[in-house]
C-alpha positions in Angstrom: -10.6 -27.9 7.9 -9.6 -24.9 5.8 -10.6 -21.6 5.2 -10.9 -20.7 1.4 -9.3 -17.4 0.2 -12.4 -17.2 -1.5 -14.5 -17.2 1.7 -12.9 -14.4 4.1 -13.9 -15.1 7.8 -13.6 -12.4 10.4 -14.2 -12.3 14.4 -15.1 -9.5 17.2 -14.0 -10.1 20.2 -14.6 -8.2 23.6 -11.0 -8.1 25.5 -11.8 -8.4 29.4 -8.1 -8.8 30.8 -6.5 -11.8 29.4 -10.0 -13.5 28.5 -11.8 -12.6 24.9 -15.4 -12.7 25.0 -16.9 -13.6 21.5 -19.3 -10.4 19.7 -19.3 -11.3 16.0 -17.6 -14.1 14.3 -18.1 -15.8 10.6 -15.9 -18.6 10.6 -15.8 -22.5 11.7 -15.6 -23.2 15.5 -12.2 -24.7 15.2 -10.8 -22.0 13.7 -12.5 -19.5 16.7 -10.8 -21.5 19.2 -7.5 -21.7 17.4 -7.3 -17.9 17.0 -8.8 -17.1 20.5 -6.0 -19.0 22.2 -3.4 -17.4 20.6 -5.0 -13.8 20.8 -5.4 -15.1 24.6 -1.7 -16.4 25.1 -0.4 -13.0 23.4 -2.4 -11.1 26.1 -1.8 -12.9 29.0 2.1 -12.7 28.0 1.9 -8.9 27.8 -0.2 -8.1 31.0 -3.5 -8.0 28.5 -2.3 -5.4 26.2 -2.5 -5.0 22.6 -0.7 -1.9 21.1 -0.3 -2.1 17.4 -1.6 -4.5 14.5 -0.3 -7.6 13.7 -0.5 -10.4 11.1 -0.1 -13.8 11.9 0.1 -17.3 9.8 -1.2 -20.3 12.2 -1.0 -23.8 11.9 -2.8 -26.4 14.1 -3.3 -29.7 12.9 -5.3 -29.5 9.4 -6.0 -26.1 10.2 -3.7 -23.0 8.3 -5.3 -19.4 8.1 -3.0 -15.8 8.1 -4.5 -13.5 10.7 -4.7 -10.0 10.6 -5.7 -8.6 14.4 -5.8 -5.3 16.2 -7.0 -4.0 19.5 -9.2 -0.8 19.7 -10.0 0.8 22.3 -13.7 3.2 22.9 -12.0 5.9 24.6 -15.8 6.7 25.4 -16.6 3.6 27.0 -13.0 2.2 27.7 -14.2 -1.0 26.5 -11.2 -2.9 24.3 -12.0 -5.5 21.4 -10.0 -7.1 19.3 -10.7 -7.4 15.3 -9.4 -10.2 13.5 -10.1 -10.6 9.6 -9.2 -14.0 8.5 -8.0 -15.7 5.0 -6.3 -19.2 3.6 -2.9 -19.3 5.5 -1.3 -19.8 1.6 -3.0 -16.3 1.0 -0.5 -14.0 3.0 -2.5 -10.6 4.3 1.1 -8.6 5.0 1.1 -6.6 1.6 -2.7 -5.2 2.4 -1.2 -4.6 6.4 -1.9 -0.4 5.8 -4.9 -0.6 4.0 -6.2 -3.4 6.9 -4.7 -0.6 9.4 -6.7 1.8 7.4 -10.0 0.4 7.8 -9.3 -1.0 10.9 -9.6 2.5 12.1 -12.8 3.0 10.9 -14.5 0.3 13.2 -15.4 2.5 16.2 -17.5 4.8 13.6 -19.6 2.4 12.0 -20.0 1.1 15.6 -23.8 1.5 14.7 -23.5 -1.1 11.5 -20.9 -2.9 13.0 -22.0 -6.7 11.3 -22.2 -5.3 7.9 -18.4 -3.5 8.3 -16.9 -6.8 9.5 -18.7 -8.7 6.6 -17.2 -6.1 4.3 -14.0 -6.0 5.2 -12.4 -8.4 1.9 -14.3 -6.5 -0.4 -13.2 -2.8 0.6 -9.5 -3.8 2.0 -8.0 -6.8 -0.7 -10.7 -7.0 -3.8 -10.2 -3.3 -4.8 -7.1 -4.1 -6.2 -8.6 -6.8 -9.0 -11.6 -3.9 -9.4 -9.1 -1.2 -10.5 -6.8 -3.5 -12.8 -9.8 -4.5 -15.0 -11.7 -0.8 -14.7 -8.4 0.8 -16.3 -7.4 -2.0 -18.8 -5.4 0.1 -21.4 -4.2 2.9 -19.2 -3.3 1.0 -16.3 0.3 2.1 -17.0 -0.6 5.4 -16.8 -2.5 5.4 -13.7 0.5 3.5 -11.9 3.0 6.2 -13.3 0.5 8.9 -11.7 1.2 7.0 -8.6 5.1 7.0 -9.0 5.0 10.5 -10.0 3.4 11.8 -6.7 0.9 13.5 -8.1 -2.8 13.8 -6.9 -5.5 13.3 -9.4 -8.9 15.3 -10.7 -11.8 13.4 -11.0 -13.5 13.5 -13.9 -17.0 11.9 -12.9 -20.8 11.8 -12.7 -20.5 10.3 -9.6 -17.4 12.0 -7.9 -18.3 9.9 -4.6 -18.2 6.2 -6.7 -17.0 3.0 -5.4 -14.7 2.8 -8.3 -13.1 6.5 -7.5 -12.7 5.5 -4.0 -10.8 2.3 -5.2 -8.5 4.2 -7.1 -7.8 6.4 -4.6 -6.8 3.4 -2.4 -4.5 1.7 -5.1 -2.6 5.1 -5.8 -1.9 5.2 -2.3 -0.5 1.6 -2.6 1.3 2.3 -5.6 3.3 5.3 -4.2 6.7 5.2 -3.0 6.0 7.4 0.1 6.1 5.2 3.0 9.2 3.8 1.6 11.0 7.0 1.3 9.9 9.3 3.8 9.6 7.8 7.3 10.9 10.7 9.8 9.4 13.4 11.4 10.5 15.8 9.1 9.0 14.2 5.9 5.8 13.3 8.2 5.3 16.9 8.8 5.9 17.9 5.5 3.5 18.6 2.6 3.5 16.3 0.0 0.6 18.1 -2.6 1.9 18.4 -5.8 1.3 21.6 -7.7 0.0 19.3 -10.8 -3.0 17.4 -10.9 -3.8 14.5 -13.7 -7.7 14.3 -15.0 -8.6 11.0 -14.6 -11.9 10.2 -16.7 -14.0 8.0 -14.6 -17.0 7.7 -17.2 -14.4 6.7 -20.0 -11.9 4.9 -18.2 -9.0 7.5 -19.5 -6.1 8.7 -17.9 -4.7 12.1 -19.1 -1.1 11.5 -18.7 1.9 10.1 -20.2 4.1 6.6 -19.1 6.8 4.8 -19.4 8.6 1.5 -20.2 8.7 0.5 -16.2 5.3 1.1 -16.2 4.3 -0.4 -19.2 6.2 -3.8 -17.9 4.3 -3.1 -14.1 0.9 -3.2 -15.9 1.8 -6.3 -17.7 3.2 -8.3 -15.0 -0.4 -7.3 -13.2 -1.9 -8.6 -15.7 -0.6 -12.1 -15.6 -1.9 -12.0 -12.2 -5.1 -12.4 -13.4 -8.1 -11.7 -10.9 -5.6 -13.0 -7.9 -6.1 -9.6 -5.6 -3.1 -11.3 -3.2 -0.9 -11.4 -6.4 -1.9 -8.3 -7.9 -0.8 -6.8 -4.1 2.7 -8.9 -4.5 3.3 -7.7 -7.8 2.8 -3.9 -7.1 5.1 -4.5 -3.8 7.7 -5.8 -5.7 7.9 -3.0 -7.6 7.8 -0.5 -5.8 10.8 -2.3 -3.9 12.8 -2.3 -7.2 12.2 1.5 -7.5 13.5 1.9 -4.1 16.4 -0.4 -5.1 16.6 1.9 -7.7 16.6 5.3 -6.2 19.1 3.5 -3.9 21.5 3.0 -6.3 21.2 6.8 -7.7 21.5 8.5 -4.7 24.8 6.8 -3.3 26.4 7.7 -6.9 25.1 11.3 -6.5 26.7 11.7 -3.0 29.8 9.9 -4.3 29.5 12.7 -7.0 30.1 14.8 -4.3 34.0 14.0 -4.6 34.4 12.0 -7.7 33.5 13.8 -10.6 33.4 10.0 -12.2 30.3 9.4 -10.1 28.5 11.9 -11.3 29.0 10.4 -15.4 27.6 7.5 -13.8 25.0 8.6 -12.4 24.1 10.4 -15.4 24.1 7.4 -17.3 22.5 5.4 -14.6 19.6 7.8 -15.0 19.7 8.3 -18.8 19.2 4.9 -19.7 16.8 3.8 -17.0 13.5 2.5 -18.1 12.2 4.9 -14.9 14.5 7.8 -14.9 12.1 10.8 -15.2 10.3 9.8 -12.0 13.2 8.4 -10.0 14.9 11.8 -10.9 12.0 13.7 -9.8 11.8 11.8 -6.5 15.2 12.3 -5.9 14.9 16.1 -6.4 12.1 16.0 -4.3 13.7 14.1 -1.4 16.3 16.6 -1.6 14.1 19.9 -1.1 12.4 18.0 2.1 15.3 17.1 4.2 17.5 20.6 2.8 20.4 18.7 0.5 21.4 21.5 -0.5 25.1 19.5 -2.4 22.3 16.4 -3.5 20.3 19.4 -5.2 22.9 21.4 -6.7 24.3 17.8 -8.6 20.4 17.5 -9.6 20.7 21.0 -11.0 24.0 19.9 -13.1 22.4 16.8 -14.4 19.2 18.6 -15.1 21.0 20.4 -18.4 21.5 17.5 -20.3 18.9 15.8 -22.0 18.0 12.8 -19.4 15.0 11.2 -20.6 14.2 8.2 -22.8 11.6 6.6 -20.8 8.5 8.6 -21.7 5.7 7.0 -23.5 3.0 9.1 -25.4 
């Protein structure tokens, strides 16, 4: 038996020690018990705790299914479940793990309509994806350049609390570089609101801003996707890793700038030609006013006379 990627399963279970006590489940019995052993092993091998998220394929005889899980704890009660949302073990759940953490979250305050969250949980956590790609069409590449560029976006809407803005929302968040770029304390603690915001036209469909030929290629390599939400999610992490790769390779030629004046041609040329350059130039500059680089910033500040871009698209 297999579970379709079509027909997302999820399970509730009440952790008492090492033992899980079934509360809500949709899914076939032998999957229950394949996923309530291993939940049970994993918490008998660490003394009956749970303390982060996890995602896990398992395989067991005709049976394959990729398992997100978490435990949460009612700090009211001090009663601990475990929440497991469930898909085809060929449709890997890893590239939604922070929106799954995200709503994951959310569990102990809709305690009241707890079913109906659970039942939800493919629709609001992996479907938005496929809803936003076909709601934006034309000026998808613009919407994912909003999300490179860091900045926030006015809503333009009769309904300012819509399903649709709250999708977008989400896939900005997924789009942005943040979480690769800024994991210490001192980015945490910093504030990331950009002075600009971009008018997005709900009622339209129009995005009020300029892209470029990265993007232009990103929205296109969505789009032979299809309505796959898991590819979709692959493709805009594979992305977002080249960009990294990308800002990678600019910063070690900047700080070899800082003692080859050769470096910094390359860079500059690096940059210049780069089907990203604006944005990866602006992160960069960015990244160096957060952590205080003052030599990465005055470099910026040399490059920043010459005439950098090519990339924009109107």
């Amino acid at each position: 038996m297999r579970v379709s990627g079509n027909e997302p399963s999820y399970i509730l279970f009440k952790s008492i020690s090492t033992s899980l006590e079934v509360i809500y489940h949709k899914c076939s019995q032998n999957i229950l018990e394949v996923v309530q052993t291993y939940i049970e092993n994993i918490l008998e091998k660490s003394n009956s705790s749970l303390t982060s998220s996890h995602i896990q394929v398992l395989n067991q005889d005709e049976i394959s299914v990729s398992v997100y899980y978490q435990c949460i704890k009612n700090e009211t009660t001090d009663d601990k479940h475990v929440v497991c949302f469930i898909c085809d073990g060929n449709a890997l759940l890893s590239p939604f793990y922070h929106e799954l953490d995200k709503y994951t979250d959310c569990l102990l305050n809709n305690w009241g309509s707890l079913e109906h969250f659970l039942q939800q949980w493919y629709h609001n956590c992996i479907e938005y994806v496929v809803r936003v790609t076909e709601y934006f069409k034309a000026d998808l590449p613009s919407l994912l350049y909003v999300a490179l560029s860091r900045n926030k976006i006015d809503v333009h809407a009769t309904d300012p609390e819509s399903p649709i803005v709250k999708d977008t929302k989400l896939f900005i968040s997924s789009c942005s570089l943040k979480e690769l770029m800024y994991n210490t304390e001192v980015a945490l603690n910093h504030n990331f609101d950009p002075d600009e915001a971009v008018m997005v036209d709900f009622d339209n469909r129009i995005v009020n801003y300029e892209t470029n030929k990265f993007c232009l290629n990103w929205a296109e390599s969505i789009k032979e996707a299809g309505a796959d939400a898991f590819k979709i999610r692959q493709t805009l992490e594979d992305y977002k890793i080249k960009s990294n790769e990308d800002m990678n390779i600019f910063r070690r030629l900047l700080h070899s700038a800082e003692a080859d004046h050769y470096a910094l041609f390359q860079g500059y040329e690096f940059i210049k030609l780069h089907d990203n350059g604006k944005i990866l130039f602006e992160l960069l500059s960015h990244e160096s006013m957060v952590y205080s680089l003052d030599s990465l910033e005055n470099l910026l500040n040399i490059l920043q006379k010459f005439q950098l871009y090519k990339d924009s698209v109107s």
